[in-house]
BAROLO-924633 format. One record per residue (C-alpha): x, y, z; chain; residue in one letter. Coordinates in pm, whole numbers, plus 50000, padded with zeros to 5 digits. Layout:
residues N
u->X v->Y w->Z cadena->A residuo->A
...
//
This chain:
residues 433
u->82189 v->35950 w->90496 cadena->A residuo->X
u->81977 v->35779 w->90748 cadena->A residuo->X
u->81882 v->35424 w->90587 cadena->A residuo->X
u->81613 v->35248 w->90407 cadena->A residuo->X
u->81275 v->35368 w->90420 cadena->A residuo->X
u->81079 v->35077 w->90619 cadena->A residuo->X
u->80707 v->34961 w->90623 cadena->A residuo->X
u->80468 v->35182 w->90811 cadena->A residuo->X
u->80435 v->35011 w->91187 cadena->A residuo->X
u->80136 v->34844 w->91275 cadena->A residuo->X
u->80000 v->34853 w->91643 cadena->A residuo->X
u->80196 v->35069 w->91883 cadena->A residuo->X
u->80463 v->35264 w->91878 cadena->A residuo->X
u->80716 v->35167 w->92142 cadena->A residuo->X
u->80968 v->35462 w->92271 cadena->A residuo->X
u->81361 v->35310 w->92277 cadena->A residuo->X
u->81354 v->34930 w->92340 cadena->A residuo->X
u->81053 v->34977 w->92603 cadena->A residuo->X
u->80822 v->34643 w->92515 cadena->A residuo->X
u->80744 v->34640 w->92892 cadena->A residuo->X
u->80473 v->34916 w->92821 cadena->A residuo->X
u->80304 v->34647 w->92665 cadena->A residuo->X
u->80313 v->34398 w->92992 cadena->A residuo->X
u->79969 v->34253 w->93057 cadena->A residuo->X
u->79818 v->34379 w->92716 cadena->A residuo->X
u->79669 v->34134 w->92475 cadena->A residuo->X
u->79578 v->34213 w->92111 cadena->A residuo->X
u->79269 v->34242 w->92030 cadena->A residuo->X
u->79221 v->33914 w->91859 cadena->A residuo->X
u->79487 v->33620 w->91769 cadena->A residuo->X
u->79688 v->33699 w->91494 cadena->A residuo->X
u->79762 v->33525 w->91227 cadena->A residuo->X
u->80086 v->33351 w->91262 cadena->A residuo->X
u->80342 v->33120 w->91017 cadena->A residuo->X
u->80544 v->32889 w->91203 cadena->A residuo->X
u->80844 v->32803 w->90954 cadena->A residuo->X
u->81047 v->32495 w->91046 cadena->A residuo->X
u->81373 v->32444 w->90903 cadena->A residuo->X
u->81434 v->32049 w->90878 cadena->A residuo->X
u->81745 v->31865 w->90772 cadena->A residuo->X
u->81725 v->31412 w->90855 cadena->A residuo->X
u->81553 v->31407 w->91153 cadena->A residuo->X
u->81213 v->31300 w->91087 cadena->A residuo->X
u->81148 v->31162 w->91440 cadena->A residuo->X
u->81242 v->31498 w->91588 cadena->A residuo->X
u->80993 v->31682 w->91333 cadena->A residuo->X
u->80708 v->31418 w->91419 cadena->A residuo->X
u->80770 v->31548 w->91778 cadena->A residuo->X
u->80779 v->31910 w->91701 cadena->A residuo->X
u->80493 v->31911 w->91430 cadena->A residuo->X
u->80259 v->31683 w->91728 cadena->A residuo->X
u->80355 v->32021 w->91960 cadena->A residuo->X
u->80229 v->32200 w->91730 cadena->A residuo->X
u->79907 v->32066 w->91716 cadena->A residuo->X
u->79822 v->32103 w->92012 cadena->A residuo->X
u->79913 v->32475 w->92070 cadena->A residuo->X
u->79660 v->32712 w->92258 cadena->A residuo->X
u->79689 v->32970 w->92000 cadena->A residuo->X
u->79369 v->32914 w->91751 cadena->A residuo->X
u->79451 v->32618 w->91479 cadena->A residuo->X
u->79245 v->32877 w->91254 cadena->A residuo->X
u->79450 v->33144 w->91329 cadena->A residuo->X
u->79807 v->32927 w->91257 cadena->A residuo->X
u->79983 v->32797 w->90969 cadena->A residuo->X
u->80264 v->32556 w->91001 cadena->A residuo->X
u->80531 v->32546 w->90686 cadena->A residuo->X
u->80823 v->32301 w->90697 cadena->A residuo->X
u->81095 v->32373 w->90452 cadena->A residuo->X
u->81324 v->32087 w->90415 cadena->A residuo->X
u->81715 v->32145 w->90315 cadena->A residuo->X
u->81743 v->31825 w->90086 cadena->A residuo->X
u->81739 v->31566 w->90271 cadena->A residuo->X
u->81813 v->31233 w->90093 cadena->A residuo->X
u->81416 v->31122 w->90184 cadena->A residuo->X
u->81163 v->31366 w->90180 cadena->A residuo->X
u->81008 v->31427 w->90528 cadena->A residuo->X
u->80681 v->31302 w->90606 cadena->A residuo->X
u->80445 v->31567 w->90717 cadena->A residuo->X
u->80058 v->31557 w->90821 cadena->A residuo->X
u->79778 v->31675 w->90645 cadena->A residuo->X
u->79708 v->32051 w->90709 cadena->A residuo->X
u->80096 v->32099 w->90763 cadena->A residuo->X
u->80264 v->32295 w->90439 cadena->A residuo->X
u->80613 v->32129 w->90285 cadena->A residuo->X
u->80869 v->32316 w->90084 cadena->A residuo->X
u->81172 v->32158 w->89942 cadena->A residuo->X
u->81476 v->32293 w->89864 cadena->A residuo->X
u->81797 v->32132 w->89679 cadena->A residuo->X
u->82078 v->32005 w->89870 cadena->A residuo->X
u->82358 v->32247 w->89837 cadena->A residuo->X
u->82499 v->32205 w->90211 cadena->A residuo->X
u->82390 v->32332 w->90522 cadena->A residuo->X
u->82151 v->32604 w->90431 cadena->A residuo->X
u->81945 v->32695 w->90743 cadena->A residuo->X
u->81964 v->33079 w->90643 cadena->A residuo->X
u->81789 v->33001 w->90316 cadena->A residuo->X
u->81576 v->32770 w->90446 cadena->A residuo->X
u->81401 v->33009 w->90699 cadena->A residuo->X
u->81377 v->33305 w->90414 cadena->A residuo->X
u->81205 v->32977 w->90168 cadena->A residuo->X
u->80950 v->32980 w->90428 cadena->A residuo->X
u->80881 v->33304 w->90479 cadena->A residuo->X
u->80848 v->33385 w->90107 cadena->A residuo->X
u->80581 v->33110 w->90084 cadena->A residuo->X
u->80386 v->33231 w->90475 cadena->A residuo->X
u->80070 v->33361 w->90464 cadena->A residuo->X
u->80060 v->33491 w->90867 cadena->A residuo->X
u->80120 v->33894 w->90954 cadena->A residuo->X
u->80392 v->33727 w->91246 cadena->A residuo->X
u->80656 v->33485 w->91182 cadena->A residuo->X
u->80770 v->33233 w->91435 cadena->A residuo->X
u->81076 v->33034 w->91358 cadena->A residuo->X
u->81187 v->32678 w->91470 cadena->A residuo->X
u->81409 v->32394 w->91435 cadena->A residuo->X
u->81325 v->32046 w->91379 cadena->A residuo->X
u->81466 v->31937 w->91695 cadena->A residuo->X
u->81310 v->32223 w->91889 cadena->A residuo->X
u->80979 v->32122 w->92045 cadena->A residuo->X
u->80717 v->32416 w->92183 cadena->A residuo->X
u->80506 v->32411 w->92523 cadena->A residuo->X
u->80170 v->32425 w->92450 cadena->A residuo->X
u->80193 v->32827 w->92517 cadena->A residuo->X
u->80455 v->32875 w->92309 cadena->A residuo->X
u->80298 v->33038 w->91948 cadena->A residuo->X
u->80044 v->33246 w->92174 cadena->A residuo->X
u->80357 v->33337 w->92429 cadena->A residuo->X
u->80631 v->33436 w->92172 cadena->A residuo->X
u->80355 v->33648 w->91898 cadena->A residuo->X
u->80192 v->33862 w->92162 cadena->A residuo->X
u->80448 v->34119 w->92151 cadena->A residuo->X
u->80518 v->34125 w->91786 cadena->A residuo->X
u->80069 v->34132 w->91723 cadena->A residuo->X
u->80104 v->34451 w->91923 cadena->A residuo->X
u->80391 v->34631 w->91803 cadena->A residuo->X
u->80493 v->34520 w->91477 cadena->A residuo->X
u->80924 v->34581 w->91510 cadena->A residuo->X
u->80933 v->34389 w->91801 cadena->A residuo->X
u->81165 v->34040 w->91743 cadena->A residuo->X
u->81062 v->33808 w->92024 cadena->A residuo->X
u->81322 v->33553 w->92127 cadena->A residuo->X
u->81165 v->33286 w->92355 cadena->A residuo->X
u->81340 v->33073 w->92563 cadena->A residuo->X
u->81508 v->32741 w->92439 cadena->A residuo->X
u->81525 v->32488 w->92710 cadena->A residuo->X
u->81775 v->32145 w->92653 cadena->A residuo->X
u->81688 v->31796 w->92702 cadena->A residuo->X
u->81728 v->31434 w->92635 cadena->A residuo->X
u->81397 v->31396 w->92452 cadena->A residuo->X
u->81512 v->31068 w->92237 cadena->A residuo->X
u->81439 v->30888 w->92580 cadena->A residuo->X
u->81101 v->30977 w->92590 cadena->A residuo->X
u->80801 v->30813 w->92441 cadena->A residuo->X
u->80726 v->30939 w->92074 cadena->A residuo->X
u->80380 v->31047 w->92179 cadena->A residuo->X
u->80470 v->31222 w->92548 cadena->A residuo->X
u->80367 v->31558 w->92546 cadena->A residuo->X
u->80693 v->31775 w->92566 cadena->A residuo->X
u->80572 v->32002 w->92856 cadena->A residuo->X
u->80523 v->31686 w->93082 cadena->A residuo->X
u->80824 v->31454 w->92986 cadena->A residuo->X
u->81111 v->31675 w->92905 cadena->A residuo->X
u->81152 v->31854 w->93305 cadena->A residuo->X
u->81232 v->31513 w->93379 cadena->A residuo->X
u->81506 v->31467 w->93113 cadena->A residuo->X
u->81649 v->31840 w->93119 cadena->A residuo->X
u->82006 v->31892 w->93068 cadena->A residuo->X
u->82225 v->32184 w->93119 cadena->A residuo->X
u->82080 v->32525 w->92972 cadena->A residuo->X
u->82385 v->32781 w->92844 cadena->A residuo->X
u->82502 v->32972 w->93194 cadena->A residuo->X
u->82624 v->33270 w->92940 cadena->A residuo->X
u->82241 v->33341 w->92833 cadena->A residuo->X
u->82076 v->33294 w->93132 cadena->A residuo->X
u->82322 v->33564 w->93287 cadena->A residuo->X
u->82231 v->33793 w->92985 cadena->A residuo->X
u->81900 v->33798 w->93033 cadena->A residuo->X
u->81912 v->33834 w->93377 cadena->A residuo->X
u->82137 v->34124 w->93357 cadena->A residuo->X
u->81939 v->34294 w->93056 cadena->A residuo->X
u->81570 v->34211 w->93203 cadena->A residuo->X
u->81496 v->33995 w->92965 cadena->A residuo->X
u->81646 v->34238 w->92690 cadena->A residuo->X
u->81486 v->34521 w->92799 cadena->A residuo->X
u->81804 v->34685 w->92806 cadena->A residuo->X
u->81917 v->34613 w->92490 cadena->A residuo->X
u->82224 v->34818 w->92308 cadena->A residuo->X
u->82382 v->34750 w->92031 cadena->A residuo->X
u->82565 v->34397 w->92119 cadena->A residuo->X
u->82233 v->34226 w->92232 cadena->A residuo->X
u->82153 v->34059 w->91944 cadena->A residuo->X
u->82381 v->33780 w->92044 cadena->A residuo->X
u->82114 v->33685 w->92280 cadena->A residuo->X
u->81869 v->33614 w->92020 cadena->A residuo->X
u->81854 v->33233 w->91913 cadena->A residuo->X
u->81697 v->33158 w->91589 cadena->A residuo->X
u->81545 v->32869 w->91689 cadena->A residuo->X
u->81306 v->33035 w->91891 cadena->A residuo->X
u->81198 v->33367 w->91726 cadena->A residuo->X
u->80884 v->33562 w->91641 cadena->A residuo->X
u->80872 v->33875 w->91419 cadena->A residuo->X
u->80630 v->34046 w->91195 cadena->A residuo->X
u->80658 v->33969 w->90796 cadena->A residuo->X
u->80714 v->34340 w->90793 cadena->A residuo->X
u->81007 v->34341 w->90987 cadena->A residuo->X
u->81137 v->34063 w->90846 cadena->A residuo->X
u->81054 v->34192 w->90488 cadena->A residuo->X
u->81285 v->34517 w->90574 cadena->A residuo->X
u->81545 v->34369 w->90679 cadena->A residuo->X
u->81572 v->34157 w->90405 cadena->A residuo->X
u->81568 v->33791 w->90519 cadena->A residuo->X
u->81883 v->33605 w->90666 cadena->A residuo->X
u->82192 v->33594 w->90464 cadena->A residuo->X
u->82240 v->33303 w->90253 cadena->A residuo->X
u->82584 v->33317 w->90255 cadena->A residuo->X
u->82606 v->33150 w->90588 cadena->A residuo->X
u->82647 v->32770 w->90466 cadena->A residuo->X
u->82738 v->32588 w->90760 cadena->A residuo->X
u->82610 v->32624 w->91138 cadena->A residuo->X
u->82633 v->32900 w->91356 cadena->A residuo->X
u->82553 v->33264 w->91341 cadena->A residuo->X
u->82315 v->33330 w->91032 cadena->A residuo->X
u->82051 v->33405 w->91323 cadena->A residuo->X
u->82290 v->33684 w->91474 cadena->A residuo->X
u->82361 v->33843 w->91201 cadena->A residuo->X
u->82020 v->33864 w->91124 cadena->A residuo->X
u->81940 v->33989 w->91441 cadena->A residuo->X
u->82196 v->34269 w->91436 cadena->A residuo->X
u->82008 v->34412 w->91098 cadena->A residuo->X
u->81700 v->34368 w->91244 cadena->A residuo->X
u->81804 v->34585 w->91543 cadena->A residuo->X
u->81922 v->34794 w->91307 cadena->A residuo->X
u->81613 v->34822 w->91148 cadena->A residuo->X
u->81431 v->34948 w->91395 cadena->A residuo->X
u->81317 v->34603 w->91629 cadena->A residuo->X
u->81269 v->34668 w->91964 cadena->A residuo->X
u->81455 v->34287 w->92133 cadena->A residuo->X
u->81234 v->34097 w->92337 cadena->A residuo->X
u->81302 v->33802 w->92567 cadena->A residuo->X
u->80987 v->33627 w->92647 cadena->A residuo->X
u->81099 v->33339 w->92904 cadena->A residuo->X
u->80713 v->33185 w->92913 cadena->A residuo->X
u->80729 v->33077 w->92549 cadena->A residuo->X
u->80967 v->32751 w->92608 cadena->A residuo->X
u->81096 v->32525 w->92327 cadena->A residuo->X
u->81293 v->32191 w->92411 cadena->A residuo->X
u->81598 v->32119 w->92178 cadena->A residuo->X
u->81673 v->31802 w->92157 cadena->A residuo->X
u->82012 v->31774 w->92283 cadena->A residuo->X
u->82295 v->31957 w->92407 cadena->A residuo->X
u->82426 v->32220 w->92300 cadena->A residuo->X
u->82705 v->32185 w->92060 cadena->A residuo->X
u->82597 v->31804 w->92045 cadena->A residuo->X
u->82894 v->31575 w->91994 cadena->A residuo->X
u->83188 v->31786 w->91968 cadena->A residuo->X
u->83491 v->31792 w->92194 cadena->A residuo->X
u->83642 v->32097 w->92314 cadena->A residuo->X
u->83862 v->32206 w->92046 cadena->A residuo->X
u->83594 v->32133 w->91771 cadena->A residuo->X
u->83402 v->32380 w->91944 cadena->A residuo->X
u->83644 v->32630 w->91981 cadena->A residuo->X
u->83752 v->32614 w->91563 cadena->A residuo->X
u->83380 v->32643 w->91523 cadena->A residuo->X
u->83327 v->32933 w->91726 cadena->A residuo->X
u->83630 v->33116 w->91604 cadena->A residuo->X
u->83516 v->33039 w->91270 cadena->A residuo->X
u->83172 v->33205 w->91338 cadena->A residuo->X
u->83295 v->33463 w->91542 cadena->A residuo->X
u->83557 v->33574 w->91244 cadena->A residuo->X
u->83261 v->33589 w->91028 cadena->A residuo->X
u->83091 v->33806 w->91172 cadena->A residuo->X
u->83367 v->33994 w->91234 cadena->A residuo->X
u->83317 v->34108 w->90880 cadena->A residuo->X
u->82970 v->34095 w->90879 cadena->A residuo->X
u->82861 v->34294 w->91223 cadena->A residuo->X
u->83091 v->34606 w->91214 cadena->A residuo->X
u->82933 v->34717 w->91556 cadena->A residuo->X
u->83206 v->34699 w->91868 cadena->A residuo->X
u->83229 v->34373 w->92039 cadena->A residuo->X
u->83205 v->34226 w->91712 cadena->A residuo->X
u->83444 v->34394 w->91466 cadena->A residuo->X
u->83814 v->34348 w->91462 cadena->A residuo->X
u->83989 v->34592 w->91717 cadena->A residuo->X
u->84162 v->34763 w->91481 cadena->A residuo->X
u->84109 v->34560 w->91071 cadena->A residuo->X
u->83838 v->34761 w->90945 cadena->A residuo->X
u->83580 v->34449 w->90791 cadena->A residuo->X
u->83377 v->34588 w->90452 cadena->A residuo->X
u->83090 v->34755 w->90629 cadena->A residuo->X
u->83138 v->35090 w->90764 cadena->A residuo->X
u->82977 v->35133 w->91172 cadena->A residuo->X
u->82995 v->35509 w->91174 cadena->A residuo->X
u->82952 v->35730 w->90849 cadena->A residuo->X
u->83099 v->36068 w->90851 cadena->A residuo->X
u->82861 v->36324 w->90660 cadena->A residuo->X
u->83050 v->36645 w->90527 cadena->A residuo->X
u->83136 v->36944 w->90537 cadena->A residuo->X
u->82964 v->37081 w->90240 cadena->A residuo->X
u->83122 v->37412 w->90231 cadena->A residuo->X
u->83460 v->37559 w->90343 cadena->A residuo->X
u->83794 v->37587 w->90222 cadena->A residuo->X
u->84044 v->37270 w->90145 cadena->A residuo->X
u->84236 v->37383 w->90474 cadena->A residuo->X
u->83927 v->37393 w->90676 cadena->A residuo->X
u->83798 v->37053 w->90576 cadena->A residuo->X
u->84084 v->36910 w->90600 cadena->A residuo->X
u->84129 v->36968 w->90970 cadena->A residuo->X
u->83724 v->36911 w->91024 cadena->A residuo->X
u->83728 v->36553 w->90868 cadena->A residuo->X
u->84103 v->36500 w->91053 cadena->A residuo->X
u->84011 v->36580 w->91415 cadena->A residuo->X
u->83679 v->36397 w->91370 cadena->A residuo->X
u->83847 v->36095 w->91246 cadena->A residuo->X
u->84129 v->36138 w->91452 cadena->A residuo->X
u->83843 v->36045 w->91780 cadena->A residuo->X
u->83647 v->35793 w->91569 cadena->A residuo->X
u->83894 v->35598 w->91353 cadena->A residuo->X
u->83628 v->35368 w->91274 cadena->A residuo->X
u->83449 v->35589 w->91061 cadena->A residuo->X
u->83419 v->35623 w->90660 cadena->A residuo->X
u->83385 v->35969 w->90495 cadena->A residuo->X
u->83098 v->35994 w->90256 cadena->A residuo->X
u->83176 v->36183 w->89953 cadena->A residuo->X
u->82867 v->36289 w->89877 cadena->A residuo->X
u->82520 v->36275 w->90072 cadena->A residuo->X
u->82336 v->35971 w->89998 cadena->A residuo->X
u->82019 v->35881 w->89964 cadena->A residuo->X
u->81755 v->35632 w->89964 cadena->A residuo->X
u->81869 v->35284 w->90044 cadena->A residuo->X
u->82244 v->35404 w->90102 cadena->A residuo->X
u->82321 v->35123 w->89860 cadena->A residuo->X
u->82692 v->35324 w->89776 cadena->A residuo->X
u->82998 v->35347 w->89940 cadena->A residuo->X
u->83221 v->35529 w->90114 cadena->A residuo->X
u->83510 v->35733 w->90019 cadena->A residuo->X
u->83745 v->35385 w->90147 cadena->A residuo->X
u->83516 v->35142 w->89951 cadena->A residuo->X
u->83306 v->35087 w->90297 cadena->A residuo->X
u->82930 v->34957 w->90217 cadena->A residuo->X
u->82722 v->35186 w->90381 cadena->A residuo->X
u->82439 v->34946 w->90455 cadena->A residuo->X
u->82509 v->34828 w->90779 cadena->A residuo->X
u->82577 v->35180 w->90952 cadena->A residuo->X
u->82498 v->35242 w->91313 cadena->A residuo->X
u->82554 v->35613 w->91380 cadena->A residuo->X
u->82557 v->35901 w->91142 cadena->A residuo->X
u->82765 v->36254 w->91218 cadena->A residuo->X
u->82639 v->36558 w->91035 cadena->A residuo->X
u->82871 v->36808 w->91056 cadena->A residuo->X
u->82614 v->37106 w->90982 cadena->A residuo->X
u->82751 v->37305 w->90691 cadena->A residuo->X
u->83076 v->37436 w->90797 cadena->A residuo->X
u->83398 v->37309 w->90898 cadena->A residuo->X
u->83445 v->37246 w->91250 cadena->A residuo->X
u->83681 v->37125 w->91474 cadena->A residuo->X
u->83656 v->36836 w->91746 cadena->A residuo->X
u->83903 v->36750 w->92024 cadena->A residuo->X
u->83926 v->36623 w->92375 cadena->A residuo->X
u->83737 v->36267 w->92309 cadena->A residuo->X
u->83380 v->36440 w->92290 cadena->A residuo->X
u->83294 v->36289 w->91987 cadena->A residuo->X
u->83396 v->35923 w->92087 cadena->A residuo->X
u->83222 v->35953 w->92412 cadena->A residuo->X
u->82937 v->36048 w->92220 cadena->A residuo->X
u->82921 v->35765 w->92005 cadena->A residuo->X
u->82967 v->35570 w->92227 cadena->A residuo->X
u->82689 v->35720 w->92374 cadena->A residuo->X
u->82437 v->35618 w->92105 cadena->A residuo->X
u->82436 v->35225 w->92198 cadena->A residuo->X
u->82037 v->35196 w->92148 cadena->A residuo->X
u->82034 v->35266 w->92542 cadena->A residuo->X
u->82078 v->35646 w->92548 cadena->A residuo->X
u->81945 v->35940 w->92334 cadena->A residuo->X
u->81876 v->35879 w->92000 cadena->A residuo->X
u->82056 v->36173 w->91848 cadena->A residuo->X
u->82363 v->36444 w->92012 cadena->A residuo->X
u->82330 v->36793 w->91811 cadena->A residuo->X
u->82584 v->37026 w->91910 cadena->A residuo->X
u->82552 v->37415 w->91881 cadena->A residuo->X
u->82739 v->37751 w->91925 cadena->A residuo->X
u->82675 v->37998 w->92180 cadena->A residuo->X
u->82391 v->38113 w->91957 cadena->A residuo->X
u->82224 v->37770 w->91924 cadena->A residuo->X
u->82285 v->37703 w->91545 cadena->A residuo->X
u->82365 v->37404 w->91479 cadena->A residuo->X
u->82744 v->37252 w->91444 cadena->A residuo->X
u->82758 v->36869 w->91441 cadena->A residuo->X
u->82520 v->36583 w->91513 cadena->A residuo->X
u->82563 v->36236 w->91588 cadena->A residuo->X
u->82266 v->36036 w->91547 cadena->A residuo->X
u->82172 v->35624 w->91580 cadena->A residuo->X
u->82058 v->35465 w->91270 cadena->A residuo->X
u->81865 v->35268 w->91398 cadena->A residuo->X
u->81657 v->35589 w->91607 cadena->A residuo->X
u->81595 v->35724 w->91319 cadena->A residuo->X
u->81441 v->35432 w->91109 cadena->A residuo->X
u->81217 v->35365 w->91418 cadena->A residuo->X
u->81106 v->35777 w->91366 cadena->A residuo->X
u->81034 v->35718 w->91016 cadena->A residuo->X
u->80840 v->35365 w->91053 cadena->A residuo->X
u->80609 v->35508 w->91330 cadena->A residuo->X
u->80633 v->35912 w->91194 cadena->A residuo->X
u->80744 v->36022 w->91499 cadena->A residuo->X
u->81025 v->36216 w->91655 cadena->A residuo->X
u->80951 v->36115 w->91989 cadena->A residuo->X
u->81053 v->35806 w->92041 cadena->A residuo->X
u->81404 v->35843 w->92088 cadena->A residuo->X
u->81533 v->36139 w->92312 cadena->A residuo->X
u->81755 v->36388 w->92139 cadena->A residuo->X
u->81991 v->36610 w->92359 cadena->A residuo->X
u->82134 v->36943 w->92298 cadena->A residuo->X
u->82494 v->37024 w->92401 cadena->A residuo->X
u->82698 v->37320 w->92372 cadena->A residuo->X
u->83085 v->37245 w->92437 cadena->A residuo->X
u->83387 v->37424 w->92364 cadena->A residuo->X
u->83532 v->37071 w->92236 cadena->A residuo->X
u->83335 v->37145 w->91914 cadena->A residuo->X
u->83371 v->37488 w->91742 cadena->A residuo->X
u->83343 v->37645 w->91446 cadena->A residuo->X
u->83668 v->37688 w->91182 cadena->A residuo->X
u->83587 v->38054 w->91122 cadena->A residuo->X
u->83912 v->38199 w->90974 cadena->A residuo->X
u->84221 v->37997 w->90786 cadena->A residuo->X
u->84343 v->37722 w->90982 cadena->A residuo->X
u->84731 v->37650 w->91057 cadena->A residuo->X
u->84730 v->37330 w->90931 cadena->A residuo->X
u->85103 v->37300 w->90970 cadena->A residuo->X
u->85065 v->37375 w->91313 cadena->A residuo->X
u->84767 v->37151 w->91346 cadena->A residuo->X
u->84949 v->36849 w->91226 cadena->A residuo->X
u->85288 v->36929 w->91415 cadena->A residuo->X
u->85114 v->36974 w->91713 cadena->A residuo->X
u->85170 v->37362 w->91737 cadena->A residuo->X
u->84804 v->37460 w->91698 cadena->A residuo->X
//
């Protein structure tokens, strides 16, 4: 009932979303890094990017560049030394683009780019750092805008594009501002991670699967990915000194209402595909369960009918499992709910209980990645009633095989108690009870 089992972590193991522990700390040599860059018809705005690359700090021995090209009508000219993948045109297919290149990388950390997105000459050493030292971490560096089709082909990005910057989004600035550069993550932060500019182990990105190929036009693949890799167990990263230029604006060429069909068209997607709050529909229930509700096991029909009422009563938004699951909780719930994509887990222990007064929505709510890890409520006598747990806590636990990296709290409250005799469950439902 608690997820896939992931890779074993490699460096160190990072309590909560605490990367800062690593501030200062280099590893102990350069890793080996894949940079996979998705190109679609824009060979002057790969020449650009691949001639950043070349000259990047990071060791040349140490980096492999793969460009994986999404049909274009010509096949892109690439250097010597510089790997090219080809894959047929079926539409815009950026999400399967990225996973081509992945499947094909020979580096421990992946860095993705654009085309269109040229790196500082810090940029590979800047953005891998964190994910060389603490293999869950997904770095998301900063993408910076300008009009780089005025500058000379050769110009070095870092010295012509200040000149030529254009507006960079307010909304992410603010975010990163107010979340320290992510260090306060929760559960809604992975809109702040652009795909364009991301670093994450091949371990990472092995257990979370890839991107979703589904996504066949632009927009959103790279949150939805980022939401299942903070699911996973990655620790979000903002790491403002590894800049990338796009070429461009931002939503490049569309008036206002073309942007605002696009976004509702992402934003409805993943709608269905991020069931987290601030995401989901307020009240349409998408296909993936958030919260999955875990027993009883034993009791009478009575009993569990009030337990699993009065819990569901307080979190709506969660599906009964029918049975506990194991393993890669590749079944559904009792609704017909996938089960893959669940954020917090509630246990009730063994028997029936009964919840009231909002304590179990406040302590879901609780669980955002930026509290405790796990609630376990108890009687007077300490055993164990009900416990809410994160998902994602306990993933982290198992990569790293450790309980202490998430904080788990121990609450006795008289909102939560045992169904020890018969209930009334006439007078429960009417209100009587």
């Amino acid at each position: 009932m608690t997820g896939p089992t992931p890779r074993p972590g490699r460096g160190r193991a990072l309590p909560g979303n605490r990367w800062d522990l690593l501030d200062g700390v280099t590893p102990p040599a350069p890793p080996s890094v894949t940079v996979v860059v998705a190109h679609y018809r824009q060979q002057a705005q790969l020449d650009r990017t691949l001639l950043a690359l070349a000259r990047q700090t990071h060791p040349a021995s140490r980096l492999e560049v793969v460009v994986v090209d999404d049909g274009s009508p010509e096949t892109p000219r690439v250097p010597d030394g510089v790997r090219l993948v080809v894959q047929e045109d079926r539409g815009f297919r950026l999400a399967a683009a990225r996973n081509l290149g992945a499947s094909v990388a020979d580096g421990d950390v992946l860095c993705f780019l654009d085309a269109d997105t040229a790196p500082e000459p810090d940029y590979v050493r800047e953005l891998t750092r964190l994910p060389a030292l603490a293999s869950d971490v997904v770095a998301a560096g900063r993408r910076r805008h300008a009009a780089l089709d005025r500058a000379p082909e050769e110009a070095r990005v870092e010295q012509v594009a200040p000149a030529l910057e254009l507006d960079e989004p307010a909304w992410l600035r603010r975010a990163y501002a107010d979340s320290r550069d992510l260090l306060d993550a929760d559960d809604r932060s992975y809109r702040f991670v652009i795909g364009a500019v991301t670093a994450c182990s091949a371990d990472l990105f092995a257990d979370t699967g890839g991107y979703d190929e589904a996504f066949t036009r632009y927009g959103g693949e790279d949150w939805e990915w980022a939401y299942r890799a903070w699911l996973a167990g990655g620790v979000l990263a903002h790491v403002p000194s590894a800049v990338a230029w796009h070429d461009g604006p931002e939503w490049s060429g569309r008036d206002l209402a073309d942007r605002q069909r696009a976004k509702n068209a992402e934003a409805l997607l993943l709608a269905d595909l991020v069931p987290a709050p601030g995401s989901r529909g307020r009240a349409l229930r998408g296909p993936h369960a958030d919260v999955a509700l875990h027993g009883p096991l034993t009791g009478g029909e009575a009993a569990r009918f009030v337990c699993l009422d009065s819990i569901l009563a307080e979190v709506p938004e969660a599906s009964v499992v029918g049975a506990p699951v194991v393993g890669d909780d590749a079944g559904l719930a009792i609704d017909g709910r996938r089960l893959d994509r669940v954020r917090v887990d509630v246990v009730v222990a063994d028997a029936p209980v009964r919840v009231r007064d909002g304590e179990l929505r406040r302590a879901v709510a609780e669980l955002d990645g930026r509290g405790p890890g796990a609630i376990v409520y108890v009687d007077d006598e300490g055993a164990t009633l009900l416990t809410v747990s994160s998902r994602r806590a306990a993933i982290r636990g198992r990569r790293w095989g450790s309980d202490a990296l998430h904080e788990t709290v121990e609450r006795c409250s008289p909102s939560v108690v045992r169904l020890v005799d018969e209930p009334d469950v006439e007078g429960y439902v009417g209100g009587w009870a």
